[in-house]
N, C-alpha and C positions, 0 to 999 in steps of 0.2 A: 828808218824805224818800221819793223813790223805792227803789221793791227791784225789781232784776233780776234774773233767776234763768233764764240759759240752760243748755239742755240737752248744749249739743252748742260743741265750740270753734269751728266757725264762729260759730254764733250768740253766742260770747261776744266775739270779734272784732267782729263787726258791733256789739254793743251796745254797744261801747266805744268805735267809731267815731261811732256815734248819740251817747254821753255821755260824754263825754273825762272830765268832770269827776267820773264816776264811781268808786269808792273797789274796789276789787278785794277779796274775802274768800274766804277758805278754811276758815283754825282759827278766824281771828277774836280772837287772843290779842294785839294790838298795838289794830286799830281799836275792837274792843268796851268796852278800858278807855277808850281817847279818849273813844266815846259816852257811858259811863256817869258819866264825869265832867264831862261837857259841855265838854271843851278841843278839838271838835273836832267840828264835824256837814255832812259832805257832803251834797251836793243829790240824791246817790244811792248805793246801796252795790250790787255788782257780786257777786253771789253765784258763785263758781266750784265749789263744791260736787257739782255733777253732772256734771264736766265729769269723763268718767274720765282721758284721758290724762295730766291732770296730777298724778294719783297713781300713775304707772308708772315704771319704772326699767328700765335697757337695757342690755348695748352698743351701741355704734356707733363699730364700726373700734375704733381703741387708744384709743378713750374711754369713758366713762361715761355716759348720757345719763338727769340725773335728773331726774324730770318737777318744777315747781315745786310742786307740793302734796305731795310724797312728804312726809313725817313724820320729826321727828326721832329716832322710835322706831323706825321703819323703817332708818333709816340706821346705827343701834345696832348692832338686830338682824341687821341684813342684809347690809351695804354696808361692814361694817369693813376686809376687804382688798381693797375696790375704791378704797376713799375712808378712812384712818385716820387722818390730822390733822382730819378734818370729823367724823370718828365719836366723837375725843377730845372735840371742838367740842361734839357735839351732847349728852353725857352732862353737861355742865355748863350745859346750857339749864335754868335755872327748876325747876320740877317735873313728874311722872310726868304729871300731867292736862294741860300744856300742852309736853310732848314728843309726847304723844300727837296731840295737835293743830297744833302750830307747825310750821313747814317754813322752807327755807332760800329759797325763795320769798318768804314775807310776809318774813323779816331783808332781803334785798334790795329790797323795794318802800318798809318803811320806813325803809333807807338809814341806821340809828344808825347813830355810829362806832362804838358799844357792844354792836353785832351780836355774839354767838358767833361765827356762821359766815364772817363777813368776812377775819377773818386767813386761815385753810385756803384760801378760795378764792384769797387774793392768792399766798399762798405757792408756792400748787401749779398756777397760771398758769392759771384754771379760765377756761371761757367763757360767755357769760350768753346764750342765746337769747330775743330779742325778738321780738315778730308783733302785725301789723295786718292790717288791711284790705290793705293794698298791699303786703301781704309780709315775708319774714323776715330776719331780718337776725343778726349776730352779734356781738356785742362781747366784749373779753377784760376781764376783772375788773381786770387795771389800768389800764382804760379808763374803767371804769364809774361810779365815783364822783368825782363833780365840787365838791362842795361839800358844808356842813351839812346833810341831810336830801336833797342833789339829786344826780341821776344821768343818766344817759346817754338814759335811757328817754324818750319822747316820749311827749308827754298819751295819744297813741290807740294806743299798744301796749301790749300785758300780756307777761309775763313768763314764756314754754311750759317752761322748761326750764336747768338749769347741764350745759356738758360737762366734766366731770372729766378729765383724762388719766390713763395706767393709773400708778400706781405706781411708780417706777425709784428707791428707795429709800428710808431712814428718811424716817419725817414725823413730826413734833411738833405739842402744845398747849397751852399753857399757858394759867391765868387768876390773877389775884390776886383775892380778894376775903376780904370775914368769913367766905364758906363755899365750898365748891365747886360749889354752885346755889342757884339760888332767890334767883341776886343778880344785878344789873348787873355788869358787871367794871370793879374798878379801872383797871386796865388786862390786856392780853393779847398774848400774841405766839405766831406758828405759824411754822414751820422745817420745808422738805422738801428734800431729799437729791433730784438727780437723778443718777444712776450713766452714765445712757446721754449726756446731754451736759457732763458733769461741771460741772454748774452747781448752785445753792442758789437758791430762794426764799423769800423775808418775806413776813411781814405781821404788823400790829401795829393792834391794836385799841384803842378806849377814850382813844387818847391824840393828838387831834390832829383838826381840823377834821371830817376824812375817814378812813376805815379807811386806812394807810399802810405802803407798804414801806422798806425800811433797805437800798437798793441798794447804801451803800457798803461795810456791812458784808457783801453776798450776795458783791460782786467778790473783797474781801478774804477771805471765808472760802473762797472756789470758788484761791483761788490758792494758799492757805498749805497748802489739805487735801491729805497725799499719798493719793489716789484709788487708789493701786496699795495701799499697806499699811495706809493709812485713820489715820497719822499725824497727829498735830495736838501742839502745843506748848503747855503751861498758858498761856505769854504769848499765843498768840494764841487763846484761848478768853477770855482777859481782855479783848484788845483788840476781840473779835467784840460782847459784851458794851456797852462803851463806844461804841462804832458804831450800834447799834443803840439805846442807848438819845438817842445825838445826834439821831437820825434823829424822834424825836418832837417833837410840839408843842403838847403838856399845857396844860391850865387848871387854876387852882385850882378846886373844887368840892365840894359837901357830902361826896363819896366819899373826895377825898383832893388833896393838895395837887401841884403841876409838879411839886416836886422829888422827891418821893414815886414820884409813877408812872415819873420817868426812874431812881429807882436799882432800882423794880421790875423794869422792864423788864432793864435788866443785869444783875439776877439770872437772871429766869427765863429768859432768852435763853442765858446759860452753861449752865442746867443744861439747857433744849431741847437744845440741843450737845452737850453730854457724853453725853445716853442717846442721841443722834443716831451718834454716834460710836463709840459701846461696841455698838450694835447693828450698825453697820456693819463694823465689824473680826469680829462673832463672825457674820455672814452669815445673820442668824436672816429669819425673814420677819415680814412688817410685823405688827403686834399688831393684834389684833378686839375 
């Protein structure tokens, strides 16, 4: 096996261009357990490690621009009222020693549907910065996942960066599982309020091919909410619920069975709504 180790993001551009087939690392918390279990040994591994930029965090305009190696510890600490359904996201990543190292980067190169960070980004309309050789390009997160394990991304680009947009209301996260880290999620769902174009986004994790949204329930909840006194109806917290859990497309599996994660999902999707709600009528600002 090859090891590349540029210094500099041109040069990790270009070696990426030179070896498509090359594996990208940073924490190394996804590919290292592949290698040491031998389910998985590329013909190279793509050290990004030296590459400062993609451990920096910005503005840019009314967004976020968060480099893809940033840390989910970083995002913790740091980034809870820039990004707070992804900072929820990120406190239920695994443990301390692989927060410290994991980033929202390597969840999107390895494409689980069982990603933490996948629902926040669907929900909250985030955008995935791609770069090669020939230049950079943009895709929006519900773009981005195409399939089991497949995405948008092309053999010879790496992944510089997510743009966040700023906040314009509650944002949620929820996960099911035995504990509240240091698992897989049963399944998961994220809920963000936008105030400036009175609309809602989904996303739903763990349960379905691909990370997925519940568009019909986003329509339906963006209609029912009255956005002036932040009114909502128990029936239609129920029916948000049911919508969202239609919207999935579960397997059974050693975690948990279809029917299992679709009455999850209608759980935690009422109560994402409810403190979605409850926060929004008392006008508090977003949680860190």
């Amino acid at each position: 096996m090859e090891f590349l180790s540029p210094s500099t993001w041109e040069e990790a551009l270009a070696a990426k261009s030179a070896h498509p087939d090359a594996v990208p690392i940073t924490g190394g918390t996804d590919v290292m357990v592949e290698l040491n279990f031998d389910q998985h040994r590329p013909p190279a591994l793509l050290d990004l490690t030296r590459v400062t930029e993609l451990f920096e965090w910005e503005p840019d305009g009314s967004q976020l621009r968060l480099g893809a190696g940033v840390s989910y510890t970083t995002i913790i600490e740091k980034l809870g009222r820039h990004a707070p359904a992804l900072a929820q996201a990120s406190r239920s990543v695994a443990s301390p020693q692989i927060r410290n190292r994991g980033s929202v980067g390597g969840n999107l190169g390895g494409a689980s549907p069982a990603g933490d960070s996948h629902p926040p980004l669907l929900a909250t309309d985030a955008t995935i910065e791609l770069a090669s050789v020939r230049g950079t390009r943009h895709v929006p997160a519900r773009e981005f996942y195409l399939g089991p394990r497949r995405t948008a991304r092309q053999q010879d680009e790496l992944i510089a960066a997510v743009l966040l947009p700023q906040p314009s209301g509650p944002q949620q996260f929820c996960k099911i599982g035995p504990r509240n880290a240091m698992v897989i999620a049963v399944t998961a769902f994220s809920l963000a309020f936008n105030t400036a174009t009175r609309e809602v986004g989904t996303g739903i994790g763990s349960a379905g091919p691909t990370p997925l949204r519940a568009t019909e329930a986003e329509q339906f909840l963006a209609a029912e909410f009255d956005w002036d006194s932040g009114a909502l109806s128990e029936e239609a917290i129920r029916r948000f619920g049911e919508l969202v859990a239609s919207a999935a497309r579960p397997i059974d599996d050693v975690r948990g069975t279809a029917d299992y994660r679709k009455h999850a999902l209608s759980v935690i999707a009422r109560r994402a709504l409810g403190w979605s709600v409850s926060e929004y009528r008392k006008g508090e600002p977003q949680c860190v």
